[in-house]
GUKOLSE-390492 format. One record per atom (N, C-alpha, C, O): x, y, z; atom name; residue number from 1. Coordinates in Angstrom, 3 decimals. Layout:
+----------+----------+----------+----+-----+
:        x :        y :        z : at :   i :
+----------+----------+----------+----+-----+
:        X :        Y :        Z : CA : NUM :
...
+----------+----------+----------+----+-----+
//
This chain:
+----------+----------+----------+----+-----+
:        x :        y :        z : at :   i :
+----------+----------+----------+----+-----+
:  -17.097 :   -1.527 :   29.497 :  N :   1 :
:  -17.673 :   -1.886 :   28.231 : CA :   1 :
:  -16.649 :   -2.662 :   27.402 :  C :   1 :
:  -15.487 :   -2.487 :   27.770 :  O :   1 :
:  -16.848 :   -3.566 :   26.253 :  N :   2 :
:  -16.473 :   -4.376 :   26.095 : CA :   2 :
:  -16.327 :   -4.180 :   24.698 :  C :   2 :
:  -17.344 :   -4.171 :   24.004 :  O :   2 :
:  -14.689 :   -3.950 :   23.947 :  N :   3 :
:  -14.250 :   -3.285 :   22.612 : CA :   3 :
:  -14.007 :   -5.080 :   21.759 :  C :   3 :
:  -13.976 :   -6.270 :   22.074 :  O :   3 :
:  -13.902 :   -4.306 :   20.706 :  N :   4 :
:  -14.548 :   -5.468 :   19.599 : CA :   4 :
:  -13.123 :   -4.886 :   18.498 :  C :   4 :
:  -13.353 :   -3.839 :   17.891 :  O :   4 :
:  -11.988 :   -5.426 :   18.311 :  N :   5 :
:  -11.209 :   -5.103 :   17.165 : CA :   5 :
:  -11.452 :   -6.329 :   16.087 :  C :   5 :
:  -11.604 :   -7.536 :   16.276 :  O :   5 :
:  -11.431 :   -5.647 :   15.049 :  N :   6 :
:  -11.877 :   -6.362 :   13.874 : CA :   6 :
:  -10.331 :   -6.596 :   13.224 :  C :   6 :
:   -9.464 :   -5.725 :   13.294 :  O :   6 :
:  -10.161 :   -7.690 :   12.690 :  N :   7 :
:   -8.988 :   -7.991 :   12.186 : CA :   7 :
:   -9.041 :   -7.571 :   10.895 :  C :   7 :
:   -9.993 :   -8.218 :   10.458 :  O :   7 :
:   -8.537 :   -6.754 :    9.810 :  N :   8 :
:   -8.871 :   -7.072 :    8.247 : CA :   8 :
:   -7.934 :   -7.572 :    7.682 :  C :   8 :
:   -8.333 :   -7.806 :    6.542 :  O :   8 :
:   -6.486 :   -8.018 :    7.822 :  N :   9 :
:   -5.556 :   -8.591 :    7.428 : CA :   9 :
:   -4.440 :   -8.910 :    8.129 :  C :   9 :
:   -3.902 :   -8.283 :    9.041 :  O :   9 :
:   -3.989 :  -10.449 :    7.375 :  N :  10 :
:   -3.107 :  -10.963 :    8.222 : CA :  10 :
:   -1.781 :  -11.159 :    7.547 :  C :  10 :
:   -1.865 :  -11.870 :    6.545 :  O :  10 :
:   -0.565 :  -10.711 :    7.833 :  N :  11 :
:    0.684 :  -10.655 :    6.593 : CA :  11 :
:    1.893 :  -11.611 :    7.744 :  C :  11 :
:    2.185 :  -11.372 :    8.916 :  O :  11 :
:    2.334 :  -12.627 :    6.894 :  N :  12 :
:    3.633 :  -12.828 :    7.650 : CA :  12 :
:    5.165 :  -11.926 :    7.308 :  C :  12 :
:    5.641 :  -11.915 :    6.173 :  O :  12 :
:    5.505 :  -11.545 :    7.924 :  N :  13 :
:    6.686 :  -10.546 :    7.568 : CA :  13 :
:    7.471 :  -10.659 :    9.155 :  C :  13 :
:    7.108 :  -10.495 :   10.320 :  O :  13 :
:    8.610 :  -10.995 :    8.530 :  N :  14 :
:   10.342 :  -11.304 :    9.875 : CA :  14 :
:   10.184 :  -11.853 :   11.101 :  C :  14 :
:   10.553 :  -11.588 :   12.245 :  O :  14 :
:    9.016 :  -13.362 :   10.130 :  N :  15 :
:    9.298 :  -14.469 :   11.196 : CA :  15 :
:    8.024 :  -14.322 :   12.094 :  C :  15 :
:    7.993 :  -14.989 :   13.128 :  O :  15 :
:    6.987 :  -13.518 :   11.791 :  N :  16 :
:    5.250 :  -13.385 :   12.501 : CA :  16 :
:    4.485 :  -13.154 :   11.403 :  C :  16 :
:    4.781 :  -12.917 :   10.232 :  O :  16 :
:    3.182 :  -13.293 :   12.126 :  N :  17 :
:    2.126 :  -13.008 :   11.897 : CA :  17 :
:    1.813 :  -11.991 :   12.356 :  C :  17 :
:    1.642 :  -11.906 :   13.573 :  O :  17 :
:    1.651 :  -10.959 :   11.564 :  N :  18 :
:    1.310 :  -10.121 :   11.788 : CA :  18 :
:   -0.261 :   -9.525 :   11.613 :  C :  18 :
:   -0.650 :   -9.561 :   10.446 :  O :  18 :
:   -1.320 :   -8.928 :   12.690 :  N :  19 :
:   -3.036 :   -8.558 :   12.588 : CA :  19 :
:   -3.136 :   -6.991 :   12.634 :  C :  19 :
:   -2.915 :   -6.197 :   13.549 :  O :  19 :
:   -3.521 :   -6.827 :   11.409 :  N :  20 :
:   -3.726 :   -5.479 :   10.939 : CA :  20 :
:   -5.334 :   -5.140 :   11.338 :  C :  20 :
:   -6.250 :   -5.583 :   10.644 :  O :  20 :
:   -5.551 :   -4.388 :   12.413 :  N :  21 :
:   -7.136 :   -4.164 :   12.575 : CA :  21 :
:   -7.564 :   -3.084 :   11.625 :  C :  21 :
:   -6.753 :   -2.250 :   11.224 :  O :  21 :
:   -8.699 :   -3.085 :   11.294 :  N :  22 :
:   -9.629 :   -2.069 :   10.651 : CA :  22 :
:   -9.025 :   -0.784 :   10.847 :  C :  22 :
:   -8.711 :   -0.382 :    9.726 :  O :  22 :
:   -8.734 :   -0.016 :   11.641 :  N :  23 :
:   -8.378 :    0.997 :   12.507 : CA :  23 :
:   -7.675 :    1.144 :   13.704 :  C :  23 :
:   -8.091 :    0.759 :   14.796 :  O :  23 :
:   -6.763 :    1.621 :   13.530 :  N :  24 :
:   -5.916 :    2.509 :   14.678 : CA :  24 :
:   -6.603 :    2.237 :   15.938 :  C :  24 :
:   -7.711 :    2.757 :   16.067 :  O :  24 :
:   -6.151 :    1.521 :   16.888 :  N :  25 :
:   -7.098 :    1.513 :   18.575 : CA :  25 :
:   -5.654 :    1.706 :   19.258 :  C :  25 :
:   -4.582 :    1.738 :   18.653 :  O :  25 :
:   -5.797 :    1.797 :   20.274 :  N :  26 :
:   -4.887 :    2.387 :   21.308 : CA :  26 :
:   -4.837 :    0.727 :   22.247 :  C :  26 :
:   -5.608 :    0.482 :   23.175 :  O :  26 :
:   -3.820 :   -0.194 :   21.768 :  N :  27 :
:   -3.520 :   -1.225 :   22.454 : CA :  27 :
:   -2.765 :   -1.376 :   24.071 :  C :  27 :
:   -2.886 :   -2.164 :   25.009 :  O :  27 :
:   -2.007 :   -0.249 :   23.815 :  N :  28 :
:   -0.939 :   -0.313 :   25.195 : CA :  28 :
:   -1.765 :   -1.421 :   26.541 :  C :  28 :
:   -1.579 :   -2.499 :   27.106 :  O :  28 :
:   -2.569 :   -0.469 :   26.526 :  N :  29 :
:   -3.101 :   -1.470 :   27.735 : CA :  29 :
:   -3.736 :   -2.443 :   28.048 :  C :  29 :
:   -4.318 :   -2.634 :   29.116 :  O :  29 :
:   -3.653 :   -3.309 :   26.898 :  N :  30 :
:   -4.251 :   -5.035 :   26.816 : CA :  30 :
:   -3.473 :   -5.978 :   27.159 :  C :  30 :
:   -2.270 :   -5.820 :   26.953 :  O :  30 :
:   -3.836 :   -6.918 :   27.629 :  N :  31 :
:   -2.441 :   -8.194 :   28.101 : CA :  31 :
:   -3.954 :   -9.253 :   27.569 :  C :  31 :
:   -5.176 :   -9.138 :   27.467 :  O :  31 :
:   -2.665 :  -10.462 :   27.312 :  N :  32 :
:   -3.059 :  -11.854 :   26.192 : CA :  32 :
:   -4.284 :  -12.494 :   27.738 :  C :  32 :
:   -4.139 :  -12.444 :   28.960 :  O :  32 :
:   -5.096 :  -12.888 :   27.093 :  N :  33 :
:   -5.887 :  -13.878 :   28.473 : CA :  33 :
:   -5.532 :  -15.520 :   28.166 :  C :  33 :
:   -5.477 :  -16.461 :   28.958 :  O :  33 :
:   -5.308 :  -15.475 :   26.641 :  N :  34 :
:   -4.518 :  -16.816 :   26.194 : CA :  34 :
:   -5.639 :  -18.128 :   26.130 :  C :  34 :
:   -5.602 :  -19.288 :   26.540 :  O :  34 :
:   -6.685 :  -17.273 :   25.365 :  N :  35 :
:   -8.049 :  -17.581 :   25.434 : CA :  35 :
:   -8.581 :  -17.313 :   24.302 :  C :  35 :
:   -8.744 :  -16.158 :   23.907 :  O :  35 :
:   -8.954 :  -18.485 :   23.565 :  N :  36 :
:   -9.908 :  -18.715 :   22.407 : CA :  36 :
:  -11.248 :  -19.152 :   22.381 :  C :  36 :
:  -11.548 :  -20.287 :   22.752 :  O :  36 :
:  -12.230 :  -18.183 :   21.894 :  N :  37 :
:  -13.764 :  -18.675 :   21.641 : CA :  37 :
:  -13.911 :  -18.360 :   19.881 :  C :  37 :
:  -13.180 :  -17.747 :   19.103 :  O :  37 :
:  -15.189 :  -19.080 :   19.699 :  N :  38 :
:  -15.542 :  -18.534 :   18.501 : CA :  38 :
:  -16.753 :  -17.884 :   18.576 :  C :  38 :
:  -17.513 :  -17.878 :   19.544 :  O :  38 :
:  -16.950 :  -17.153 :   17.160 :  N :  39 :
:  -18.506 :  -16.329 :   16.493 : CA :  39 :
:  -18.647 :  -17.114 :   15.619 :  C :  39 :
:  -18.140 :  -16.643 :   14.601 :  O :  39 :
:  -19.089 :  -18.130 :   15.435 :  N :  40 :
:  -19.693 :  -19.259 :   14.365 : CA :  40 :
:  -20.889 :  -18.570 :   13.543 :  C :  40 :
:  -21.093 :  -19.010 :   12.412 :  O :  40 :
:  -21.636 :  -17.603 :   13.985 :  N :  41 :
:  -22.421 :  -16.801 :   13.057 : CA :  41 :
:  -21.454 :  -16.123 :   11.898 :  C :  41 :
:  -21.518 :  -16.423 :   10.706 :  O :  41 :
:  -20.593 :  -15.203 :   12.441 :  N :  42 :
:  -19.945 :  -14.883 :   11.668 : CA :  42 :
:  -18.539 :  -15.140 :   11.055 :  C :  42 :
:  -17.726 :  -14.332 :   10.607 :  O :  42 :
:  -18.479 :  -16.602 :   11.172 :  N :  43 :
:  -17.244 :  -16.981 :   11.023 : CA :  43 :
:  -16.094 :  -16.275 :   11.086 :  C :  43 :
:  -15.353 :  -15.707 :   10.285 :  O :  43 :
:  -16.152 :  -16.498 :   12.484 :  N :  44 :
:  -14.826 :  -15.439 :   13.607 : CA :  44 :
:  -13.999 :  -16.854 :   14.631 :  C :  44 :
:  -14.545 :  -17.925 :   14.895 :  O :  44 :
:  -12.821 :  -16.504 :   14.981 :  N :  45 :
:  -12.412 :  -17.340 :   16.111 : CA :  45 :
:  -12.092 :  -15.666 :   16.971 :  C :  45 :
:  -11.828 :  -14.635 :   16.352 :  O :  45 :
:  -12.146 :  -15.717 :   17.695 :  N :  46 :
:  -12.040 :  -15.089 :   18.684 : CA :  46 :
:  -10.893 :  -14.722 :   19.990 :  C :  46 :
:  -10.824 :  -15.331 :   21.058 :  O :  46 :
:  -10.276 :  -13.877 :   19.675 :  N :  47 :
:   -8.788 :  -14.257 :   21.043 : CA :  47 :
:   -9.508 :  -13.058 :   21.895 :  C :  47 :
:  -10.208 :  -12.204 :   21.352 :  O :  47 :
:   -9.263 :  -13.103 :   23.210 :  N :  48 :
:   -9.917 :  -12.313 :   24.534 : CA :  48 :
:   -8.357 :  -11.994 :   24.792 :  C :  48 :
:   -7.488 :  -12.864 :   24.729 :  O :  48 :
:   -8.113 :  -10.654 :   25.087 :  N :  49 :
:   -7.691 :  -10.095 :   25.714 : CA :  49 :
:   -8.064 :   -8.821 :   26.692 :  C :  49 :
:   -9.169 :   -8.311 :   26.511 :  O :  49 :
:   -7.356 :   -8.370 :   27.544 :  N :  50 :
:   -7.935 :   -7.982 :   29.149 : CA :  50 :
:   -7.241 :   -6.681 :   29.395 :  C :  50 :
:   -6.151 :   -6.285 :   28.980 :  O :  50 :
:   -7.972 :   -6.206 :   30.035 :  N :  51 :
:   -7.321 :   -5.011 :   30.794 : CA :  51 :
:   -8.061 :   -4.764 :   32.259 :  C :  51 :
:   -9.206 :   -5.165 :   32.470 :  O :  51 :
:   -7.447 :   -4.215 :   33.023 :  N :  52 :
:   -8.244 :   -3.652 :   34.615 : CA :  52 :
:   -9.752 :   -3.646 :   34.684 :  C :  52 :
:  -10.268 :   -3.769 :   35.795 :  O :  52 :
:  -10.631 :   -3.495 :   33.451 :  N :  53 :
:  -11.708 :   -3.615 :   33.470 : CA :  53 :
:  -12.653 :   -3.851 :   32.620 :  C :  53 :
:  -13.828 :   -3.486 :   32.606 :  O :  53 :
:  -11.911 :   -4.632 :   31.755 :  N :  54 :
:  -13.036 :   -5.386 :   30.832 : CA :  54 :
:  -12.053 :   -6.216 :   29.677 :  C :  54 :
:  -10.884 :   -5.986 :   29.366 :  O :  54 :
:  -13.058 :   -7.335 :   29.137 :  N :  55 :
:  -12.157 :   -7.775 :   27.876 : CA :  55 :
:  -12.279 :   -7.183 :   27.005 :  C :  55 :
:  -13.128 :   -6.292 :   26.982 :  O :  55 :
:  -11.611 :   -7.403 :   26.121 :  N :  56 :
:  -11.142 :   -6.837 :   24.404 : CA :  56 :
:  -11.119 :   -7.993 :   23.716 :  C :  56 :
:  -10.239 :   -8.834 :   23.899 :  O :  56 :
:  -12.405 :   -8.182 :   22.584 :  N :  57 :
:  -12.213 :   -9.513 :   21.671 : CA :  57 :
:  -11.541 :   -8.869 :   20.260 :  C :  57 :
:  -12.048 :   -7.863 :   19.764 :  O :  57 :
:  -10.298 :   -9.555 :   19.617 :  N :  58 :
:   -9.793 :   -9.327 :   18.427 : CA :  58 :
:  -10.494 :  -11.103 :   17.875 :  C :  58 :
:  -10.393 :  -12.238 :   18.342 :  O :  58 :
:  -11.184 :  -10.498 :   16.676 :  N :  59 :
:  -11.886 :  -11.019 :   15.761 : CA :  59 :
:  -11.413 :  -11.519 :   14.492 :  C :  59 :
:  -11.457 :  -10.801 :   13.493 :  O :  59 :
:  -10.877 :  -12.922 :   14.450 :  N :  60 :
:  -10.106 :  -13.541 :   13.929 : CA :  60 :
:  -11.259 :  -14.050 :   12.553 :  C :  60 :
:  -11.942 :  -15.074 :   12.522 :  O :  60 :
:  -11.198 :  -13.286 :   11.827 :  N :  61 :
:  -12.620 :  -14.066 :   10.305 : CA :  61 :
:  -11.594 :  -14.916 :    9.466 :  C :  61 :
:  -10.375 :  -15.087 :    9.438 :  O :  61 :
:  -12.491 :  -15.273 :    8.927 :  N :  62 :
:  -12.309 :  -16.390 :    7.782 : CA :  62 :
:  -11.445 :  -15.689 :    6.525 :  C :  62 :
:  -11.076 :  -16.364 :    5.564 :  O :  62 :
:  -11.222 :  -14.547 :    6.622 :  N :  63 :
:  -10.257 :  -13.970 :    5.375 : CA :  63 :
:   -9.197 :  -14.061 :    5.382 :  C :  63 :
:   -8.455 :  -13.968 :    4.403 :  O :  63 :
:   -8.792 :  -14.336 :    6.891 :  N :  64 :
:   -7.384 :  -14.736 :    7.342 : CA :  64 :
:   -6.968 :  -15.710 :    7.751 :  C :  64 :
:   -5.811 :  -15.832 :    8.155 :  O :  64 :
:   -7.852 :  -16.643 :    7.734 :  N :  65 :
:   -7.797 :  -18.393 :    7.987 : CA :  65 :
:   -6.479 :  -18.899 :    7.249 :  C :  65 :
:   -5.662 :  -19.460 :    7.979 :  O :  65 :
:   -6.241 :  -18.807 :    6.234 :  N :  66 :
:   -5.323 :  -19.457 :    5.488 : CA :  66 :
:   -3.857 :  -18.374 :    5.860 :  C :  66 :
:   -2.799 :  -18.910 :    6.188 :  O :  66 :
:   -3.950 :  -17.162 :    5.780 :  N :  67 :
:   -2.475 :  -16.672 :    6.957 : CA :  67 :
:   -2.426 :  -17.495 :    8.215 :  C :  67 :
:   -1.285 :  -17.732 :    8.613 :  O :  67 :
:   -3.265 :  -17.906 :    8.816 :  N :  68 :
:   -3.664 :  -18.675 :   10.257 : CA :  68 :
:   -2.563 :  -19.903 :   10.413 :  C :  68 :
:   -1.541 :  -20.293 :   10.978 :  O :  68 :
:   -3.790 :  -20.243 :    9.280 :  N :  69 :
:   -3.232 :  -22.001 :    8.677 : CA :  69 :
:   -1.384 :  -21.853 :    8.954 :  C :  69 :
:   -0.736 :  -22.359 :    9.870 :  O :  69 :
:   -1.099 :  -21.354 :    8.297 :  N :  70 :
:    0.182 :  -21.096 :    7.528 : CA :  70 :
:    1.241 :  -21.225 :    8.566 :  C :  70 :
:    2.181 :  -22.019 :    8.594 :  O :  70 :
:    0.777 :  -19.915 :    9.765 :  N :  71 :
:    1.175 :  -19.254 :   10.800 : CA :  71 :
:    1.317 :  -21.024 :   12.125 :  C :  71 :
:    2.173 :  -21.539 :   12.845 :  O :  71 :
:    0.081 :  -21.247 :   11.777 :  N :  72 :
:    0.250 :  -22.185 :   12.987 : CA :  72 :
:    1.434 :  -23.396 :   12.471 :  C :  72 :
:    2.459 :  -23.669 :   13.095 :  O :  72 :
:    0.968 :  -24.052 :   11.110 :  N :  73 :
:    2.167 :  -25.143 :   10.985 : CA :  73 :
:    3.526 :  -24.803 :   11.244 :  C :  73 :
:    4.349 :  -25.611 :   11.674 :  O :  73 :
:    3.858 :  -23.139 :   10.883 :  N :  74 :
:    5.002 :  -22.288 :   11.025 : CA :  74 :
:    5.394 :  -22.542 :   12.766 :  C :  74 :
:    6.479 :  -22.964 :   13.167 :  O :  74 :
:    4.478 :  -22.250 :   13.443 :  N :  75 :
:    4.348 :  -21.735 :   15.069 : CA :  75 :
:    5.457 :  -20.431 :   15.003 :  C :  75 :
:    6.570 :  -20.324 :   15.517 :  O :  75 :
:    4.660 :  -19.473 :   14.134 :  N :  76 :
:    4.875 :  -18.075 :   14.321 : CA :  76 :
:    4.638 :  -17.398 :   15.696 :  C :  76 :
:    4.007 :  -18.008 :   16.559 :  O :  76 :
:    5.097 :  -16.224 :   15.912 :  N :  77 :
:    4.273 :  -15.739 :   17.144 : CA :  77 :
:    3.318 :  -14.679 :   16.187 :  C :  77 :
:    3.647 :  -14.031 :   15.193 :  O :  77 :
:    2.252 :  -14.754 :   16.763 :  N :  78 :
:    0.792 :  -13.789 :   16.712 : CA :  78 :
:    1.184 :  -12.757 :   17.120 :  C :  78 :
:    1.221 :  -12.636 :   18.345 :  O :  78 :
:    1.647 :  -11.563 :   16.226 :  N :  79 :
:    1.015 :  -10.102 :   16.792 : CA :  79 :
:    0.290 :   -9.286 :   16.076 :  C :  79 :
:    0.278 :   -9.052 :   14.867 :  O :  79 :
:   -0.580 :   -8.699 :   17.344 :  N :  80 :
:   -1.224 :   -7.589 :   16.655 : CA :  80 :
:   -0.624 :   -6.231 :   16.558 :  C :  80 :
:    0.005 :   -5.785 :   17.517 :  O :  80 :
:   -0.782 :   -5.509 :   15.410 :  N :  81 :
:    0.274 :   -4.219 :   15.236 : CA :  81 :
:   -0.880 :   -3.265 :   15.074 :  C :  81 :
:   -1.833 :   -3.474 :   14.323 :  O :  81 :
:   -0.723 :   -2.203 :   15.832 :  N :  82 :
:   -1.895 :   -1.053 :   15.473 : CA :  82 :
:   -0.929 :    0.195 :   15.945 :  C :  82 :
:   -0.368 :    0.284 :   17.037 :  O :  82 :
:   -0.875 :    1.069 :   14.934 :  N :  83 :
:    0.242 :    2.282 :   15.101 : CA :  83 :
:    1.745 :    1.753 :   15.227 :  C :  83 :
:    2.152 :    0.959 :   14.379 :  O :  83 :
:    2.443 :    2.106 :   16.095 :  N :  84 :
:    3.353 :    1.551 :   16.664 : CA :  84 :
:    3.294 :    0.433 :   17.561 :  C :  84 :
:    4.275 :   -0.299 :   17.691 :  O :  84 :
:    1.841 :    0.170 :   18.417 :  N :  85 :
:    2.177 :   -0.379 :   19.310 : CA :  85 :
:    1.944 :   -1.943 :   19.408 :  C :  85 :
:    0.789 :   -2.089 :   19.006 :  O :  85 :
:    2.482 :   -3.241 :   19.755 :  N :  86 :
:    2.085 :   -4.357 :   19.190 : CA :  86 :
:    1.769 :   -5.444 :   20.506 :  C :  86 :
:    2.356 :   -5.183 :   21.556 :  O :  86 :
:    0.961 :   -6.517 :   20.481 :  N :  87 :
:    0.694 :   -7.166 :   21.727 : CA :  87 :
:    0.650 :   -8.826 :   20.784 :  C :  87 :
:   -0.152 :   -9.216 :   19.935 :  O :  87 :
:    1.755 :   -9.439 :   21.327 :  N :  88 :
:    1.818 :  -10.692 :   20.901 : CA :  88 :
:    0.401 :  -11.269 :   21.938 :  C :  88 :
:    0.009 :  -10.950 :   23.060 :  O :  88 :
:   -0.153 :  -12.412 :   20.742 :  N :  89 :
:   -1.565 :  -13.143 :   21.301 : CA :  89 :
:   -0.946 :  -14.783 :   21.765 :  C :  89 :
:   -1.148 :  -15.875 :   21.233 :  O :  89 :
:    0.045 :  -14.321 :   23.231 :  N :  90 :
:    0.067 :  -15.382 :   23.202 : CA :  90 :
:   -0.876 :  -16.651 :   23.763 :  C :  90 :
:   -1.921 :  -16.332 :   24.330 :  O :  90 :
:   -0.552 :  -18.099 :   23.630 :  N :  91 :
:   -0.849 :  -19.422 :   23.889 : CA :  91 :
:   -2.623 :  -19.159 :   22.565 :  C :  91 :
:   -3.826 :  -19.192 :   22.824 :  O :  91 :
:   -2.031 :  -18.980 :   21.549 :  N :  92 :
:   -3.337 :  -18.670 :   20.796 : CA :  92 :
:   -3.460 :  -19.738 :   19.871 :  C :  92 :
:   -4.340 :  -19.621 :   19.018 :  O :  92 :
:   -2.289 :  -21.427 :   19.869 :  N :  93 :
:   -2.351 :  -21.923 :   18.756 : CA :  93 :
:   -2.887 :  -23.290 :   19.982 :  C :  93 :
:   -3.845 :  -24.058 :   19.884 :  O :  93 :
:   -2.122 :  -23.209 :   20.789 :  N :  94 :
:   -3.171 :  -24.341 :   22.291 : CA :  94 :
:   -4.411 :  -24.319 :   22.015 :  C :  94 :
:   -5.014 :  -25.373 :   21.810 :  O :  94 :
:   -5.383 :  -22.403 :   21.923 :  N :  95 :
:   -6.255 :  -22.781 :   22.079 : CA :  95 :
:   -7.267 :  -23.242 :   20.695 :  C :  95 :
:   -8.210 :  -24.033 :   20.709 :  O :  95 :
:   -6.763 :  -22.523 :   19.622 :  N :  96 :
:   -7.065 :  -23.181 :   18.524 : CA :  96 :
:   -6.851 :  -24.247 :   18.328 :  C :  96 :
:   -7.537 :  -24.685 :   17.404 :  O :  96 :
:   -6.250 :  -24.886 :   18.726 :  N :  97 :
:   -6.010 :  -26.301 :   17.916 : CA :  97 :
:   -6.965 :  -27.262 :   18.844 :  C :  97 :
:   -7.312 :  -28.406 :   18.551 :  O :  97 :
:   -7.265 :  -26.625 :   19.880 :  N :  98 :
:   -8.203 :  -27.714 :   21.087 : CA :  98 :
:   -9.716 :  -27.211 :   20.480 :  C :  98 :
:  -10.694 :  -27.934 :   20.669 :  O :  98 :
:   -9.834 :  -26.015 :   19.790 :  N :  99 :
:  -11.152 :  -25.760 :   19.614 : CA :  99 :
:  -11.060 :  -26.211 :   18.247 :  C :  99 :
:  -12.222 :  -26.567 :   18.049 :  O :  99 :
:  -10.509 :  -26.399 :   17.311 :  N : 100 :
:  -10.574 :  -26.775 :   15.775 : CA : 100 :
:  -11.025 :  -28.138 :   15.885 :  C : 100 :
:  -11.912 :  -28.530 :   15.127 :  O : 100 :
:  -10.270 :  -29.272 :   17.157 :  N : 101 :
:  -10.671 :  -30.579 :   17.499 : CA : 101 :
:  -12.107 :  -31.104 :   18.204 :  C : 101 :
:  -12.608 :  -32.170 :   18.562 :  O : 101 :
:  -12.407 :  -29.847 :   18.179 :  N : 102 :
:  -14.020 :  -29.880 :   19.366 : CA : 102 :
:  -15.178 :  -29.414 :   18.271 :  C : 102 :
:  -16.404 :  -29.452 :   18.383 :  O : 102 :
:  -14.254 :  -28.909 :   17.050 :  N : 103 :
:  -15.453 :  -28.208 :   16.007 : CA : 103 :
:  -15.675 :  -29.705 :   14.900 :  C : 103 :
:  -16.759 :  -30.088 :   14.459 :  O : 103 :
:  -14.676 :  -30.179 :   14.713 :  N : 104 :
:  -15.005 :  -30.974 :   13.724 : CA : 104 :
:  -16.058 :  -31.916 :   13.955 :  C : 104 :
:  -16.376 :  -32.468 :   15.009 :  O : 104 :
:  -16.568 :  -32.020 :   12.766 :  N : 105 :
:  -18.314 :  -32.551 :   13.244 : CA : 105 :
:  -19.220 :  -32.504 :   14.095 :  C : 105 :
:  -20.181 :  -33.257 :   14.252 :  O : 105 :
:  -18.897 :  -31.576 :   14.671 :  N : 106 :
:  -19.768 :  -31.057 :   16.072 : CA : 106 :
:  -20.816 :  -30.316 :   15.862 :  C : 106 :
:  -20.859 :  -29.305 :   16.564 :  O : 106 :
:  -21.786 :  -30.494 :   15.041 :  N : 107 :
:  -23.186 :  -29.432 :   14.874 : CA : 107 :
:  -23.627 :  -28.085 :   15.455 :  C : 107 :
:  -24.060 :  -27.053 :   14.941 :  O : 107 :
:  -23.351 :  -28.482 :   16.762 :  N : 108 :
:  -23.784 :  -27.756 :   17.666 : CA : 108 :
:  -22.897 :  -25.906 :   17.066 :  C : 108 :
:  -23.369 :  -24.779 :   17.217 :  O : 108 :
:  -21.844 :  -26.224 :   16.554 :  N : 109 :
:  -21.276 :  -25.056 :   16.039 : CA : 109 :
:  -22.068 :  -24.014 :   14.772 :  C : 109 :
:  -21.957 :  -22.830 :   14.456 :  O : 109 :
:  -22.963 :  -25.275 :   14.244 :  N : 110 :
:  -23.916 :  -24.944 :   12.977 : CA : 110 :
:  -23.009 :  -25.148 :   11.573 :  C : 110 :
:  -21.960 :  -24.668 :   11.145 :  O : 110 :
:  -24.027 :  -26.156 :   11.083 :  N : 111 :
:  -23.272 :  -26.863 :   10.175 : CA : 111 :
:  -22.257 :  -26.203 :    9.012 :  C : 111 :
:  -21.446 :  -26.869 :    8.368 :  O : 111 :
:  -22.496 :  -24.556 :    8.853 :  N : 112 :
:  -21.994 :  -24.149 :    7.909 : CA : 112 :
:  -20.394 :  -23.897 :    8.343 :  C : 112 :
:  -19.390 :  -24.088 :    7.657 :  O : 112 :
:  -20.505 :  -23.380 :    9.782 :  N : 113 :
:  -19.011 :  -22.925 :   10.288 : CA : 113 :
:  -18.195 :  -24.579 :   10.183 :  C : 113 :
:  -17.005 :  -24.719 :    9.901 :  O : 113 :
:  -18.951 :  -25.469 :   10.419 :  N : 114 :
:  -17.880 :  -26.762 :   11.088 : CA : 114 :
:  -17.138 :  -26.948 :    9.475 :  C : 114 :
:  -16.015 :  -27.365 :    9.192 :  O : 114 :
:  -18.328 :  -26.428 :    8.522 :  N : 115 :
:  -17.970 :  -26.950 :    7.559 : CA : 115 :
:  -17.297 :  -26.287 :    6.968 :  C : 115 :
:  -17.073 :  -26.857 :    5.900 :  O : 115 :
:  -16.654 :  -25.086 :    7.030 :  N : 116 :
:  -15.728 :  -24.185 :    7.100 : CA : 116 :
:  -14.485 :  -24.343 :    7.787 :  C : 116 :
:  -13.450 :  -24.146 :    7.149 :  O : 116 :
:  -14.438 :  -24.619 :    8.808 :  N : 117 :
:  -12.871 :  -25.090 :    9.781 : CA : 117 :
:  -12.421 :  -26.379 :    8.996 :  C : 117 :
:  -11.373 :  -26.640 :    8.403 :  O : 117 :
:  -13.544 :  -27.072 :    9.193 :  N : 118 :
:  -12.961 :  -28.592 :    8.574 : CA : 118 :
:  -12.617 :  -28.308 :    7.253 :  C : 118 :
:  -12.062 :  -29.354 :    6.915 :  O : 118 :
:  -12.580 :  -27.236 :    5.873 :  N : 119 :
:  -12.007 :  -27.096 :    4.835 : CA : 119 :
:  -10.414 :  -26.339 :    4.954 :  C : 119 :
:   -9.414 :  -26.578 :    4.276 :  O : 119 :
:  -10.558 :  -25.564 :    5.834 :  N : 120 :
:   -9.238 :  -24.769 :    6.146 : CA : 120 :
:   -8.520 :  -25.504 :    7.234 :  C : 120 :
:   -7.317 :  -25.438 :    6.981 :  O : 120 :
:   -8.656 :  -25.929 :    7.930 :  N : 121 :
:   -7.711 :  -26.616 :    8.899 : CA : 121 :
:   -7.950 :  -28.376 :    8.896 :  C : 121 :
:   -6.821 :  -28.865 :    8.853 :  O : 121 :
:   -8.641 :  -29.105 :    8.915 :  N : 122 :
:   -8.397 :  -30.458 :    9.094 : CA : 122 :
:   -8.104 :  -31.074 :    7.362 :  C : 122 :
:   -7.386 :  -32.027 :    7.058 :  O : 122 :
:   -8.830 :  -30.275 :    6.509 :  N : 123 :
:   -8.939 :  -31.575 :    5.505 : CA : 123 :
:   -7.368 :  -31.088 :    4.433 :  C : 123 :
:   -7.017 :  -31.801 :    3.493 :  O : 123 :
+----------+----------+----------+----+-----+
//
C-alpha cells in the first residue's frame, strides 16, 4: 500500500532545506527514487520515494513553494526530518526544473496550477 506524507513546512536552517511532515512517520526505510510528478488538483509537486514494496509520495504544496524557490537558486540539499530520522530527496531540483519547463503554458496541467508555477518559479 502506498503512504502519502504531507509536507506542512519548509525551514532552511545549516545550509538545507529542511520538510517538516504533518506527523511523525517512521522514515528509516525509504531511499530517494529521484523522481518528480505533480497533483495539479491540489497544487502538490510530488517526490516518490521507495522501499522493498511500495512507493512513498512526500507532497510538496504550494505553502512551501517559495522555501522551494529559495532552496533551489541556493542548490540546498532537500531533507526530510521526521523524529530523528532524515532522508535527503536527492536529484529533486533535475526533476523540478524539467517539470516547471514542461508546465509553463501547458494546459493540459489545468490552467489554474500552470498559473501558479509560472508565478512562483518562472516569472
Amino acid at each position: 500500500m502506498r503512504e502519502n506524507i504531507q509536507i506542512k513546512e519548509a525551514v532552511i536552517e545549516v545550509g538545507n532545506l529542511v520538510l517538516i511532515p504533518e506527523k511523525v512517520i517512521e522514515i528509516a526505510h525509504l531511499l530517494p527514487k529521484e523522481q518528480v510528478i505533480v497533483d495539479s488538483d491540489n497544487a502538490s509537486f510530488i517526490y516518490l520515494a521507495e522501499n522493498a514494496e511500495s512507493y512513498t509520495y512526500i507532497f510538496l504544496p504550494e505553502a512551501i513553494w517559495a522555501s522551494l524557490k529559495q532552496a533551489m537558486a541556493e542548490r540546498l540539499p532537500v531533507i526530510l526530518k521526521s523524529g530523528d530520522k532524515t532522508l535527503e530527496l536527492s536529484g529533486i531540483y533535475e526533476e523540478l526544473t524539467y517539470l516547471i519547463d514542461n508546465i509553463e503554458g501547458n494546459g493540459n496541467y489545468g490552467e489554474e496550477f500552470v498559473a501558479k508555477v509560472e508565478r512562483m518559479f518562472i516569472s
